[in-house]
CHARMM-style PDB file with segment names, atoms N, HN, CA, C and O in Angstrom:
ATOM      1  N   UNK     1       0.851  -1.192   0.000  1.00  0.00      PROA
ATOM      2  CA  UNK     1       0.000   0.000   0.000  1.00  0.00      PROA
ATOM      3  C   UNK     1       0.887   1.243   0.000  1.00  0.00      PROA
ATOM      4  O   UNK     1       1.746   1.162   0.878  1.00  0.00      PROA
ATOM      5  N   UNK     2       0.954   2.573  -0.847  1.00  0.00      PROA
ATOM      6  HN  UNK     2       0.257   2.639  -1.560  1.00  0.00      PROA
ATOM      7  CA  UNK     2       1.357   3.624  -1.070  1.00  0.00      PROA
ATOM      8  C   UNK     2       1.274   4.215   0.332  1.00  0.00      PROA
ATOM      9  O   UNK     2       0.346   4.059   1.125  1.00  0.00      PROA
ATOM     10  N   UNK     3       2.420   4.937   0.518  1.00  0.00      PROA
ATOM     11  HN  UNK     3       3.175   5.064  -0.126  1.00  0.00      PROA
ATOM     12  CA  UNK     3       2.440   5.792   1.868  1.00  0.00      PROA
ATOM     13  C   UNK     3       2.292   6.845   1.358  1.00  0.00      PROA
ATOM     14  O   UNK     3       3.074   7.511   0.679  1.00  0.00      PROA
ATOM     15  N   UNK     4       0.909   7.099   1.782  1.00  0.00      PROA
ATOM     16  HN  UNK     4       0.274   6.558   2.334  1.00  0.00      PROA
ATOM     17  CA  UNK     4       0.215   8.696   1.610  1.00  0.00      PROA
ATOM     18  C   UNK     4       1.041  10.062   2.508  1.00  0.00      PROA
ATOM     19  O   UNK     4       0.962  11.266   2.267  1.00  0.00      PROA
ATOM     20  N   UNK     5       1.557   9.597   3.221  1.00  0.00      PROA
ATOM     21  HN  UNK     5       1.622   8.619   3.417  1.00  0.00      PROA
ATOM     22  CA  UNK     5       2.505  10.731   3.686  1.00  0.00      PROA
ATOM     23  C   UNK     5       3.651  10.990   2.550  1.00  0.00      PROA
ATOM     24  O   UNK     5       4.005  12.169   2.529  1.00  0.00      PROA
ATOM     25  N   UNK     6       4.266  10.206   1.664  1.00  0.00      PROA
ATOM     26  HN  UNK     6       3.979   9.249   1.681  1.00  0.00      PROA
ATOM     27  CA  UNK     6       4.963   9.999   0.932  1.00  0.00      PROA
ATOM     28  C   UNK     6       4.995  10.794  -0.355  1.00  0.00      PROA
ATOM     29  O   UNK     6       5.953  11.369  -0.872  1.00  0.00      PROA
ATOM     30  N   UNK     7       3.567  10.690  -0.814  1.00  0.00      PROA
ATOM     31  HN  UNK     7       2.789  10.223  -0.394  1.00  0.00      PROA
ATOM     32  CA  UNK     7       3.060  10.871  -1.528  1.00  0.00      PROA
ATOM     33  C   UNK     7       2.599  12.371  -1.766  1.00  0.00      PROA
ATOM     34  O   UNK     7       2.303  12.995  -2.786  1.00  0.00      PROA
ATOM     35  N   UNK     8       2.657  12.704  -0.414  1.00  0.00      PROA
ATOM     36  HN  UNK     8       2.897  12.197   0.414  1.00  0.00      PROA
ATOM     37  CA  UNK     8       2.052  14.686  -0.177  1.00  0.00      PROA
ATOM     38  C   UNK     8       3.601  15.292  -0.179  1.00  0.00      PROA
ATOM     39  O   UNK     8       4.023  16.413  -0.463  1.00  0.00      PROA
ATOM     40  N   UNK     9       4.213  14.180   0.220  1.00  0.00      PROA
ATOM     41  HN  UNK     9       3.870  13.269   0.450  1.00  0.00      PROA
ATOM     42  CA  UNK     9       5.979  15.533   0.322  1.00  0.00      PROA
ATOM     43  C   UNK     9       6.062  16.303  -1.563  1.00  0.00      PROA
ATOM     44  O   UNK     9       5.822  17.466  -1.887  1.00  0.00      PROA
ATOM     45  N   UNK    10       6.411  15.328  -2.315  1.00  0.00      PROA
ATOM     46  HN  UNK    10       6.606  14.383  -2.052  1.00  0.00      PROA
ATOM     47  CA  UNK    10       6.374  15.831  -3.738  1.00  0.00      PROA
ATOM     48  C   UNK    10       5.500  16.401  -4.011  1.00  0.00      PROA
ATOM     49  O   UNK    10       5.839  16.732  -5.147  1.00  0.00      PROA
ATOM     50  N   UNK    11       3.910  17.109  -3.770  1.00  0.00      PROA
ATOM     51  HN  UNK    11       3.635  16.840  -2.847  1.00  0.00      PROA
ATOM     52  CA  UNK    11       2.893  17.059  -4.346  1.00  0.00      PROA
ATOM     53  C   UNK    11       3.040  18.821  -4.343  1.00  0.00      PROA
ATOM     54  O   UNK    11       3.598  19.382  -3.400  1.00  0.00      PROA
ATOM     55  N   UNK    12       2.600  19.418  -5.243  1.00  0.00      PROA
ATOM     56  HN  UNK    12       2.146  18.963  -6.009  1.00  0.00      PROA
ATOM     57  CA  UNK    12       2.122  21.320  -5.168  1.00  0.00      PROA
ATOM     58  C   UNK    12       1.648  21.349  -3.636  1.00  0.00      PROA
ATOM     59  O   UNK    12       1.001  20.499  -3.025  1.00  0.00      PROA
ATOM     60  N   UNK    13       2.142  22.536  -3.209  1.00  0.00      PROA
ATOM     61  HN  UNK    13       2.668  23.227  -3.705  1.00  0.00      PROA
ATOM     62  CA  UNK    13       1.591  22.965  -1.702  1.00  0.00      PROA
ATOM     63  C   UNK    13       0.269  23.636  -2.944  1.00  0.00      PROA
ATOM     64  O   UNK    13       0.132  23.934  -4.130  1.00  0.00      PROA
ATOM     65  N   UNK    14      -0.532  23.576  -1.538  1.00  0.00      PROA
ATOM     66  HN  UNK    14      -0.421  23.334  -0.574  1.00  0.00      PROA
ATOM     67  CA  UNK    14      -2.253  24.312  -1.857  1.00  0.00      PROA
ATOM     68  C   UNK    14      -1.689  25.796  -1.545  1.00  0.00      PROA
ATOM     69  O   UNK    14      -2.381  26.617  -2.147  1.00  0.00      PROA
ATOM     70  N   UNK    15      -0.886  26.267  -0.964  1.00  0.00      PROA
ATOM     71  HN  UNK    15      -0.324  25.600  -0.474  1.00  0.00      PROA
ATOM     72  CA  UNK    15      -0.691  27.928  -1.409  1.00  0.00      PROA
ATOM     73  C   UNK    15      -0.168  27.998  -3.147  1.00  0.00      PROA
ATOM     74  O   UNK    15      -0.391  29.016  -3.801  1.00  0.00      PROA
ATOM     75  N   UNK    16       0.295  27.206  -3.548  1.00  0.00      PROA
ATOM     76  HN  UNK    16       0.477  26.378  -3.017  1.00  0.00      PROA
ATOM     77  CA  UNK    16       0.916  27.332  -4.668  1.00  0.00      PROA
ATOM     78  C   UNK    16       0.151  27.372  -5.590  1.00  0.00      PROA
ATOM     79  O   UNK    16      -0.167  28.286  -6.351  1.00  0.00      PROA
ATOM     80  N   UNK    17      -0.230  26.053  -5.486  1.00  0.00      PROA
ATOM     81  HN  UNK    17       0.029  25.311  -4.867  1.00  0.00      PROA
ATOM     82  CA  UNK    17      -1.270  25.758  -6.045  1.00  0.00      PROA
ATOM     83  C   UNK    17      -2.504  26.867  -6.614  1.00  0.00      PROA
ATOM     84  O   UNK    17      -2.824  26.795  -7.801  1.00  0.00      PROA
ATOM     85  N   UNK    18      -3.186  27.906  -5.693  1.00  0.00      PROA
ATOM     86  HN  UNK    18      -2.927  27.965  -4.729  1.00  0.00      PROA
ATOM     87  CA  UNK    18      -3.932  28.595  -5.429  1.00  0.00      PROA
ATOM     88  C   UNK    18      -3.137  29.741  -6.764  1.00  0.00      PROA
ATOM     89  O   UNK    18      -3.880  30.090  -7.682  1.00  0.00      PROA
ATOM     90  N   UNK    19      -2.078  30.103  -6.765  1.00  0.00      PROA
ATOM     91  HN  UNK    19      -1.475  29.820  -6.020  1.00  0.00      PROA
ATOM     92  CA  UNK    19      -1.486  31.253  -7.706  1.00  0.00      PROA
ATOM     93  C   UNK    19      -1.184  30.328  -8.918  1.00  0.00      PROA
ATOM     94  O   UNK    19      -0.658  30.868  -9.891  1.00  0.00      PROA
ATOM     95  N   UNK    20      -1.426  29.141  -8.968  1.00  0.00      PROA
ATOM     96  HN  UNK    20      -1.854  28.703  -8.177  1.00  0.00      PROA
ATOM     97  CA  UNK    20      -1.196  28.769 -10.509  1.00  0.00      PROA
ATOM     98  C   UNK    20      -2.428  28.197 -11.026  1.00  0.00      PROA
ATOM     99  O   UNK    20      -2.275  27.535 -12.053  1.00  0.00      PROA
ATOM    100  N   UNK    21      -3.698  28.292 -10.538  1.00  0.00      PROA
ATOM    101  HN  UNK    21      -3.822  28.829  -9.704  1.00  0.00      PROA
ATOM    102  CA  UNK    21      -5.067  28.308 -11.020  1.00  0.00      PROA
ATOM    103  C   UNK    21      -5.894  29.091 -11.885  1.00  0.00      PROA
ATOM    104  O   UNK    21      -6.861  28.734 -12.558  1.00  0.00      PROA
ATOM    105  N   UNK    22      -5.267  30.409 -11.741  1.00  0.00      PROA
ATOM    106  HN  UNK    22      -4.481  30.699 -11.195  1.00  0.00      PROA
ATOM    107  CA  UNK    22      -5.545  31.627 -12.328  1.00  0.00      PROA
ATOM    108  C   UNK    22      -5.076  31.636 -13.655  1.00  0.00      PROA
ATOM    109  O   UNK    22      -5.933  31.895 -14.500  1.00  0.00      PROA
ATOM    110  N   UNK    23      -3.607  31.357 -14.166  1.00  0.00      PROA
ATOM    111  HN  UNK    23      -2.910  31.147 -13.480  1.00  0.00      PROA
ATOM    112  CA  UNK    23      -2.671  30.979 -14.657  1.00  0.00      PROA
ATOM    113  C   UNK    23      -3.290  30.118 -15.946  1.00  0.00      PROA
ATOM    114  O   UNK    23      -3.081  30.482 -17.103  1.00  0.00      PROA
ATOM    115  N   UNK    24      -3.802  29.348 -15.731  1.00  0.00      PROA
ATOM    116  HN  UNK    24      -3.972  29.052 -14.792  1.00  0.00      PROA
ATOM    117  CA  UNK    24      -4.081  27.974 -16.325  1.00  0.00      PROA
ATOM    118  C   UNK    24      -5.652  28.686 -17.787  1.00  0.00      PROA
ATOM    119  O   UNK    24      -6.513  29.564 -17.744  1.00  0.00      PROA
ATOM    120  N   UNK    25      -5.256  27.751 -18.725  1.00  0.00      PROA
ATOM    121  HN  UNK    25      -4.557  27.037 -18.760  1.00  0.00      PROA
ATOM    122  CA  UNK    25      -6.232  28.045 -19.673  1.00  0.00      PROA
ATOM    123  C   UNK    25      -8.182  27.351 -18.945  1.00  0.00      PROA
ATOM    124  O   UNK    25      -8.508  26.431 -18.195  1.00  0.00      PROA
ATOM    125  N   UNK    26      -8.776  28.172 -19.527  1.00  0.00      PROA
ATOM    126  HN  UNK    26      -8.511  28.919 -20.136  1.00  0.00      PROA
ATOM    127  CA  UNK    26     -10.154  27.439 -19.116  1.00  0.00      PROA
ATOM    128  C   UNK    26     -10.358  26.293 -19.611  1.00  0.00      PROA
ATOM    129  O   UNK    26      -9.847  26.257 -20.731  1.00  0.00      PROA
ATOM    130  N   UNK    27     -10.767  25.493 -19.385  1.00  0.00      PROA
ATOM    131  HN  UNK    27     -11.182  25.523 -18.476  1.00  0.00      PROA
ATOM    132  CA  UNK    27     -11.218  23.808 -19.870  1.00  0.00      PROA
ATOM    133  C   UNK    27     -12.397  23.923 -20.703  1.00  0.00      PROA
ATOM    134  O   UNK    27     -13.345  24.538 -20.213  1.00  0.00      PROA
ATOM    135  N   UNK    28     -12.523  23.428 -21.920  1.00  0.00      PROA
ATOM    136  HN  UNK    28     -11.753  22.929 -22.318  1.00  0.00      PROA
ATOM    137  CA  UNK    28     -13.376  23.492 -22.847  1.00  0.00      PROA
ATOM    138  C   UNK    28     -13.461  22.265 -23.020  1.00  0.00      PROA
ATOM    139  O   UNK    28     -12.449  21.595 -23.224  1.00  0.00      PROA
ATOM    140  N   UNK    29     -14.955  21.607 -22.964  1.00  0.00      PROA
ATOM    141  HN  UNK    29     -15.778  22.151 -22.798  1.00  0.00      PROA
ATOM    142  CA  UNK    29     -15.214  20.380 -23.660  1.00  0.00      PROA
ATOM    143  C   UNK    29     -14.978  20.042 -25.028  1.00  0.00      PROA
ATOM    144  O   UNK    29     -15.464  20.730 -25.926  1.00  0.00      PROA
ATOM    145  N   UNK    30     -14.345  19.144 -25.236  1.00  0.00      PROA
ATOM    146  HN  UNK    30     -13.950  18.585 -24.507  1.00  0.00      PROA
ATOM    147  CA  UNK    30     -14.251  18.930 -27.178  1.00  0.00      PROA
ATOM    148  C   UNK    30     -15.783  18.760 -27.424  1.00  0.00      PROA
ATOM    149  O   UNK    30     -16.703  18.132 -26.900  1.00  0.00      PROA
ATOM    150  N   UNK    31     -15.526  20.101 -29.061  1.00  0.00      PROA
ATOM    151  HN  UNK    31     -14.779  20.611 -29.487  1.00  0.00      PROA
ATOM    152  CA  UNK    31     -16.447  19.889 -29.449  1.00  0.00      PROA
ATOM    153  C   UNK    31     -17.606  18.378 -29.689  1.00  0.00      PROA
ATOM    154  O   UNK    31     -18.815  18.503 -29.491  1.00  0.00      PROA
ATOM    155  N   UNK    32     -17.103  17.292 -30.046  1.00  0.00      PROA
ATOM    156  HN  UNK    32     -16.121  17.191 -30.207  1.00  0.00      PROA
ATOM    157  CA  UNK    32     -18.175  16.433 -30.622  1.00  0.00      PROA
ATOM    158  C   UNK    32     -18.072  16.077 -29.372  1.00  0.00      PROA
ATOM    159  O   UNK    32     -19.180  15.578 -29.172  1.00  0.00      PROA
ATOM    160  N   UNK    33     -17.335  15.975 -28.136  1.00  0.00      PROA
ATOM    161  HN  UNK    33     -16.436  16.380 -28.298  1.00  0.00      PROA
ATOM    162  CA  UNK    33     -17.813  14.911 -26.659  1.00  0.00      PROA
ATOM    163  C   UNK    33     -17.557  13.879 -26.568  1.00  0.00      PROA
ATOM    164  O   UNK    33     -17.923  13.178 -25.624  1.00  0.00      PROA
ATOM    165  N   UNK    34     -16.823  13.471 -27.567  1.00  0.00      PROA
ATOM    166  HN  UNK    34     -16.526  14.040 -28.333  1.00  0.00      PROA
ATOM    167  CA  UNK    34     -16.548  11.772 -27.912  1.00  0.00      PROA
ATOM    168  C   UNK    34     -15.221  11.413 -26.941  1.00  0.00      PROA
ATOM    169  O   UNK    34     -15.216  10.419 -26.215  1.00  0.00      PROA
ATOM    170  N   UNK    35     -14.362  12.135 -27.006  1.00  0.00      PROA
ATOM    171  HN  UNK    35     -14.366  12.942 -27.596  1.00  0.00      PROA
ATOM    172  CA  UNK    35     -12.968  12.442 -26.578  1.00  0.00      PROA
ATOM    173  C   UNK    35     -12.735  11.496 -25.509  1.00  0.00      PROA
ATOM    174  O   UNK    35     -13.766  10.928 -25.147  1.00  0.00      PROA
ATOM    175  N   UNK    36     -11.708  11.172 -24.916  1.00  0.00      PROA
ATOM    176  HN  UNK    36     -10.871  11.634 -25.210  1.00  0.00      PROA
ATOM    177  CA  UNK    36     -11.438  10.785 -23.600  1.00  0.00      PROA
ATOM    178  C   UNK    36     -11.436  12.089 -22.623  1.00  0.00      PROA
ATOM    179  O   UNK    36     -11.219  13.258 -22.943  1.00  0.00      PROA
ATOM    180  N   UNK    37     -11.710  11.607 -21.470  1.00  0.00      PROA
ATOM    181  HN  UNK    37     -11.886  10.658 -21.210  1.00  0.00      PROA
ATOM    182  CA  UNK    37     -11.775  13.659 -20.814  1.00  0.00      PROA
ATOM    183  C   UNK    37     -10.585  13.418 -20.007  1.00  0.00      PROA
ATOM    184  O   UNK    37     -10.353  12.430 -19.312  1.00  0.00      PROA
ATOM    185  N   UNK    38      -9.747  14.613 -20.219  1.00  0.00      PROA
ATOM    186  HN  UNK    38      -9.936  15.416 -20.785  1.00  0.00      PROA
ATOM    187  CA  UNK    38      -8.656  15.578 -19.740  1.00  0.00      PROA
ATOM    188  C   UNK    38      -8.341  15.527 -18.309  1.00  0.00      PROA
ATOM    189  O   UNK    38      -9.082  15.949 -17.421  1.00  0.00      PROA
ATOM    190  N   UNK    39      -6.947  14.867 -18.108  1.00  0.00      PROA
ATOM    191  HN  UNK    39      -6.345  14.525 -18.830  1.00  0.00      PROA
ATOM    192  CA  UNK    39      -6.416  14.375 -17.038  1.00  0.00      PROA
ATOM    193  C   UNK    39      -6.576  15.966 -15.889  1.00  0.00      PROA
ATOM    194  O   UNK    39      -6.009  17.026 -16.154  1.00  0.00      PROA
ATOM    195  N   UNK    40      -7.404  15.757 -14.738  1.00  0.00      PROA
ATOM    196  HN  UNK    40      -7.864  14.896 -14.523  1.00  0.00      PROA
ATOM    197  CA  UNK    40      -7.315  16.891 -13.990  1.00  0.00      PROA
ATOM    198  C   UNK    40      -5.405  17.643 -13.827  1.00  0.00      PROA
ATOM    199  O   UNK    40      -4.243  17.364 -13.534  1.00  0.00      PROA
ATOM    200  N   UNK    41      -6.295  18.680 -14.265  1.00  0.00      PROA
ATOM    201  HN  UNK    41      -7.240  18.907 -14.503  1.00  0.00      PROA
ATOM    202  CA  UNK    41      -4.901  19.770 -14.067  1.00  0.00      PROA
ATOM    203  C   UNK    41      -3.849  19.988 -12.890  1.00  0.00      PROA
ATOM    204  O   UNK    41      -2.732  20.495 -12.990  1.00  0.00      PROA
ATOM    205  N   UNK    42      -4.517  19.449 -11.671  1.00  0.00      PROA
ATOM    206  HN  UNK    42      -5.425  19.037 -11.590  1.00  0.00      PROA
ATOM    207  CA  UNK    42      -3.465  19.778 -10.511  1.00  0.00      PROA
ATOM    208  C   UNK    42      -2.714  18.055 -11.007  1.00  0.00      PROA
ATOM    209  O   UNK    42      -1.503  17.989 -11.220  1.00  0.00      PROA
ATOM    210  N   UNK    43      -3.318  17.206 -11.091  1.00  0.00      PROA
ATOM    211  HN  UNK    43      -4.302  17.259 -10.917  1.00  0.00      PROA
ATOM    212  CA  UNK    43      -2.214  15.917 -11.316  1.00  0.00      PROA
ATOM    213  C   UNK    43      -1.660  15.687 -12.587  1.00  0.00      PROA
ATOM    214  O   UNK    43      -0.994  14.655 -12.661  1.00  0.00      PROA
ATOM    215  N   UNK    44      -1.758  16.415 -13.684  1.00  0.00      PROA
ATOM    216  HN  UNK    44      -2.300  17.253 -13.624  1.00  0.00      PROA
ATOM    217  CA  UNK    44      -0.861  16.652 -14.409  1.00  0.00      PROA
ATOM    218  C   UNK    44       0.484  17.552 -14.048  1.00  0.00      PROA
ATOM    219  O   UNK    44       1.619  17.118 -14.244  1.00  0.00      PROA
ATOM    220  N   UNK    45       0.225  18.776 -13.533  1.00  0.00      PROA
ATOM    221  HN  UNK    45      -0.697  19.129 -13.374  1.00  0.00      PROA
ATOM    222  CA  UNK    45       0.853  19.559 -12.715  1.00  0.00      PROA
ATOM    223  C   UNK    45       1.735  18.688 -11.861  1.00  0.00      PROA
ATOM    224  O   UNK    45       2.867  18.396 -12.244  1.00  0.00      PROA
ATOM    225  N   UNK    46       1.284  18.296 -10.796  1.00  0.00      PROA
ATOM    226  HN  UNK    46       0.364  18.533 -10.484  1.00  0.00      PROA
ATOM    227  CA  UNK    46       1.946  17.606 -10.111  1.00  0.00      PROA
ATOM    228  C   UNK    46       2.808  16.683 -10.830  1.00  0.00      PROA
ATOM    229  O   UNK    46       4.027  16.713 -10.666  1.00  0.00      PROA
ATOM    230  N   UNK    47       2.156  15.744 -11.733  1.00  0.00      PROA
ATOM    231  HN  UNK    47       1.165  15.720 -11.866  1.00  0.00      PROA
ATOM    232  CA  UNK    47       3.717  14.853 -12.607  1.00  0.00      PROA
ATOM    233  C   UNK    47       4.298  15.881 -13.385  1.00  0.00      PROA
ATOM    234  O   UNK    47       5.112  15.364 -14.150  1.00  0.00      PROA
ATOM    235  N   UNK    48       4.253  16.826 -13.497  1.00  0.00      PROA
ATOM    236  HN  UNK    48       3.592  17.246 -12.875  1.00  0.00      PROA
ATOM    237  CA  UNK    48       4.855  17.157 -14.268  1.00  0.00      PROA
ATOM    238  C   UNK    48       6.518  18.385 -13.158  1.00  0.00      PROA
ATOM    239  O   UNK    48       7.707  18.470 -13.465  1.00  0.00      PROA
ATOM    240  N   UNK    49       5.996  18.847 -12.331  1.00  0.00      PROA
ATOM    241  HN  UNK    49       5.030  18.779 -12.081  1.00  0.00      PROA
ATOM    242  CA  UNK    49       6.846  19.087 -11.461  1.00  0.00      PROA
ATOM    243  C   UNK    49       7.717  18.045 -10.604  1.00  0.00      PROA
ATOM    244  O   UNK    49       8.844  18.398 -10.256  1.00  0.00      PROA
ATOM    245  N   UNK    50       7.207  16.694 -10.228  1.00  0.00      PROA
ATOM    246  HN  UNK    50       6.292  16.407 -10.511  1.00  0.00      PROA
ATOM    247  CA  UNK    50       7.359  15.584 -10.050  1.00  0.00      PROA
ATOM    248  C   UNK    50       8.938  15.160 -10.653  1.00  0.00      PROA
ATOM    249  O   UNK    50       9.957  15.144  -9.962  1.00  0.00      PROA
ATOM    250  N   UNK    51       8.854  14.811 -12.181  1.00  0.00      PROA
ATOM    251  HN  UNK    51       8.027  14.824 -12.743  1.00  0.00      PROA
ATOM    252  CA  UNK    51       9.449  14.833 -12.891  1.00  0.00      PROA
ATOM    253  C   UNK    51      10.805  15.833 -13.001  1.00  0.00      PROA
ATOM    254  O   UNK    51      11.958  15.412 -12.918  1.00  0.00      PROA
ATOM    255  N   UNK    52      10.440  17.194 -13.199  1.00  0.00      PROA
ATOM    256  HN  UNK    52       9.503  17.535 -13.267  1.00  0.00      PROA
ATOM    257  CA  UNK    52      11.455  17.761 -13.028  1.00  0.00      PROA
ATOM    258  C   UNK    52      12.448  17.950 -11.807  1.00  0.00      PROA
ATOM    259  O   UNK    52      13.662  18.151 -11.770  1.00  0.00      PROA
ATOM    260  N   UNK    53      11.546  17.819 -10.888  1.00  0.00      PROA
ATOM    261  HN  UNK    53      10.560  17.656 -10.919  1.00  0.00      PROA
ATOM    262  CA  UNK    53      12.150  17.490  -9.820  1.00  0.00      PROA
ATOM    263  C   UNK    53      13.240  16.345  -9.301  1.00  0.00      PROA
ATOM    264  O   UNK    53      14.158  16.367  -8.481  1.00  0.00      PROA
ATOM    265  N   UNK    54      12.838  15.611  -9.942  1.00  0.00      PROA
ATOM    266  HN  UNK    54      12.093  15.593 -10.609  1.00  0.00      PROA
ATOM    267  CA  UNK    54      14.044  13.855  -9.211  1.00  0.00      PROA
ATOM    268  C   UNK    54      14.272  13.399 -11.090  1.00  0.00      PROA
ATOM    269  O   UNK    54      14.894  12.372 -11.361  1.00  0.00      PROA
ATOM    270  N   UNK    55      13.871  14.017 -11.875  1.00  0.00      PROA
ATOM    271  HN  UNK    55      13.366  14.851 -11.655  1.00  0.00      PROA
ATOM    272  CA  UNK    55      14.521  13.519 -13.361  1.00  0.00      PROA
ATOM    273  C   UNK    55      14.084  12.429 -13.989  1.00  0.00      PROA
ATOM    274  O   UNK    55      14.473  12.002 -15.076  1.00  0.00      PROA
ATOM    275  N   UNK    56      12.726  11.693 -12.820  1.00  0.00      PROA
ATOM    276  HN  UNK    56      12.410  12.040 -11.937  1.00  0.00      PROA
ATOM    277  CA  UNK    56      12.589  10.277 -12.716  1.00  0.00      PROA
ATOM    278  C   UNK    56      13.488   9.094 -13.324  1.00  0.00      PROA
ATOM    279  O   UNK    56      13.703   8.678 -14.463  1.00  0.00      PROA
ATOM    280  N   UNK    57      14.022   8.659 -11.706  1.00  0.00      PROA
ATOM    281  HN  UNK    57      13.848   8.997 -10.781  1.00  0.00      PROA
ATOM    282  CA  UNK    57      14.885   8.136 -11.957  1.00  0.00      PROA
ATOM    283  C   UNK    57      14.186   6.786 -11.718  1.00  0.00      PROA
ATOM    284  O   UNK    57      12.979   6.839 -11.485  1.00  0.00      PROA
ATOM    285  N   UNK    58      14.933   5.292 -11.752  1.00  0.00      PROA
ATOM    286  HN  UNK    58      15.914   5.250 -11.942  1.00  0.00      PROA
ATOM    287  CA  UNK    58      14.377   4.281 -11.828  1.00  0.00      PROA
ATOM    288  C   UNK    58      13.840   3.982 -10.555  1.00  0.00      PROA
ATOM    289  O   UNK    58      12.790   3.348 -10.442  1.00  0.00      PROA
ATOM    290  N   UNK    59      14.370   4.320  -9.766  1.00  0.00      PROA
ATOM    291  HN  UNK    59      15.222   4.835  -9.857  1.00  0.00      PROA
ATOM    292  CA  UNK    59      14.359   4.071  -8.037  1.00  0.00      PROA
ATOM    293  C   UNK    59      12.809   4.735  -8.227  1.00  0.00      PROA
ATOM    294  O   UNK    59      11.826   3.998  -8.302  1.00  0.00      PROA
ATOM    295  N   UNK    60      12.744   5.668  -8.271  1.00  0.00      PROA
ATOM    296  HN  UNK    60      13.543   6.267  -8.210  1.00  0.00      PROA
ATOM    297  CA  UNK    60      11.167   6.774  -7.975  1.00  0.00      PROA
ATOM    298  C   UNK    60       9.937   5.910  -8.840  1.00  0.00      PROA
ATOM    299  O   UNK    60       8.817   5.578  -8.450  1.00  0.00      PROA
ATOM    300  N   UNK    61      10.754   5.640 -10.454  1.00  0.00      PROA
ATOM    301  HN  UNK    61      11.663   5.909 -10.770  1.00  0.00      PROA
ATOM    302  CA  UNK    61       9.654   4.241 -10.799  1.00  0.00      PROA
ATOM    303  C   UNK    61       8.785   3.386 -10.374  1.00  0.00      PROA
ATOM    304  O   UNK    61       7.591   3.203 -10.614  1.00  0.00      PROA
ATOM    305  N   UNK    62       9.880   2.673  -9.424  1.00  0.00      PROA
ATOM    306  HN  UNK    62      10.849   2.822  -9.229  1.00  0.00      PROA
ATOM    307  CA  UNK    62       9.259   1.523  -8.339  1.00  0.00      PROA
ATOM    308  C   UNK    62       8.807   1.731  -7.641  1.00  0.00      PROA
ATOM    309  O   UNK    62       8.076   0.864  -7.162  1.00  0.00      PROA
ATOM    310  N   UNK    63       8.877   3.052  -7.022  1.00  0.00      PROA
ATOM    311  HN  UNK    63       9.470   3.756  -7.411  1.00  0.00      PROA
ATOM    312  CA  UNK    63       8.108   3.128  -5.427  1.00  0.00      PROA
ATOM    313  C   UNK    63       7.154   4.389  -5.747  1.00  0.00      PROA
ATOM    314  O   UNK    63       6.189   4.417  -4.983  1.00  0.00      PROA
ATOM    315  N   UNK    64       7.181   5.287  -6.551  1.00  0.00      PROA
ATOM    316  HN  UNK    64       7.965   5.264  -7.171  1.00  0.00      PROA
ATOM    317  CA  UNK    64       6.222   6.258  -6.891  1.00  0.00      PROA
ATOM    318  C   UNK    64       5.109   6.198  -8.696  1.00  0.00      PROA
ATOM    319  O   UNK    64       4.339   7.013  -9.204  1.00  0.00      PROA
ATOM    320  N   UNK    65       5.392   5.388  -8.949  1.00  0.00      PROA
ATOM    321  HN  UNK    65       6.017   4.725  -8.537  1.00  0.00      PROA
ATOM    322  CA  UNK    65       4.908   4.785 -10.405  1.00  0.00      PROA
ATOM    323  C   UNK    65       3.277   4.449 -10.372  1.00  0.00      PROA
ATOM    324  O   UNK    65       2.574   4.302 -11.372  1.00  0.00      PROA
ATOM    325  N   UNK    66       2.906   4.375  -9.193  1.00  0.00      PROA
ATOM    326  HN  UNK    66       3.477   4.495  -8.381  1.00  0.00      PROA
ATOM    327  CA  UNK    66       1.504   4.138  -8.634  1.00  0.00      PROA
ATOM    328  C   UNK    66       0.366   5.381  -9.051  1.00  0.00      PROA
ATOM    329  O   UNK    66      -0.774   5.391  -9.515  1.00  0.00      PROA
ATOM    330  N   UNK    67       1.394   6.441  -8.593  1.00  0.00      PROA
ATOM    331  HN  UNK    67       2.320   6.433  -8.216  1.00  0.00      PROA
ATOM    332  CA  UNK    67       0.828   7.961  -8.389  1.00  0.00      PROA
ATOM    333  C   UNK    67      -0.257   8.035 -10.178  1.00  0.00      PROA
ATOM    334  O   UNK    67      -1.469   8.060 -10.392  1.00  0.00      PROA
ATOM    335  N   UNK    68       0.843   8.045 -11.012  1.00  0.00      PROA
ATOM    336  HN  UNK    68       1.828   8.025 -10.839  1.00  0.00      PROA
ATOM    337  CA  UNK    68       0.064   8.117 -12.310  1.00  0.00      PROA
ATOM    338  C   UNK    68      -0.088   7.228 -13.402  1.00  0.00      PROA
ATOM    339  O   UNK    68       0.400   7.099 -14.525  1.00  0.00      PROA
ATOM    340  N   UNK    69      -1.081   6.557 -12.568  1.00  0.00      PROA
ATOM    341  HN  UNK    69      -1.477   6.662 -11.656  1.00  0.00      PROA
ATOM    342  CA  UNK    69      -1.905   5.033 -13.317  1.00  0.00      PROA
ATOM    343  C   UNK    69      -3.099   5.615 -13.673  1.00  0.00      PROA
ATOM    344  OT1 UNK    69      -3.974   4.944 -14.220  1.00  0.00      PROA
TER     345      UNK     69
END
């Protein structure tokens, strides 16, 4: 089982968070609706700082690889 304490150290603080909401384009449904729908923005965010952060290395693979399934 994932250690949720683990899991909040890497994650956007919610102050941060809060100034990069504004920031962000509005979400528009695709036109026809057919689409797959659009990975929420704070956990894209989050892998994506994630990433830059530790370079993902193989080690973070194994034990953090859970996060974005």
């Amino acid at each position: 089982m994932p250690d949720e304490t683990l899991d909040r150290d890497w994650r956007i603080p919610d102050v941060l968070w809060e100034r990069i909401v504004p920031l962000l384009p509005v979400r528009k449904p695709h036109p026809l609706g057919c689409h797959r729908p659009r990975v929420d923005d704070r956990r894209a965010m989050d892998a994506i700082f994630f990433v830059l952060r530790t370079g993902w290395p193989v080690e973070c693979s194994e034990r953090h690889g859970h996060l974005f399934e």
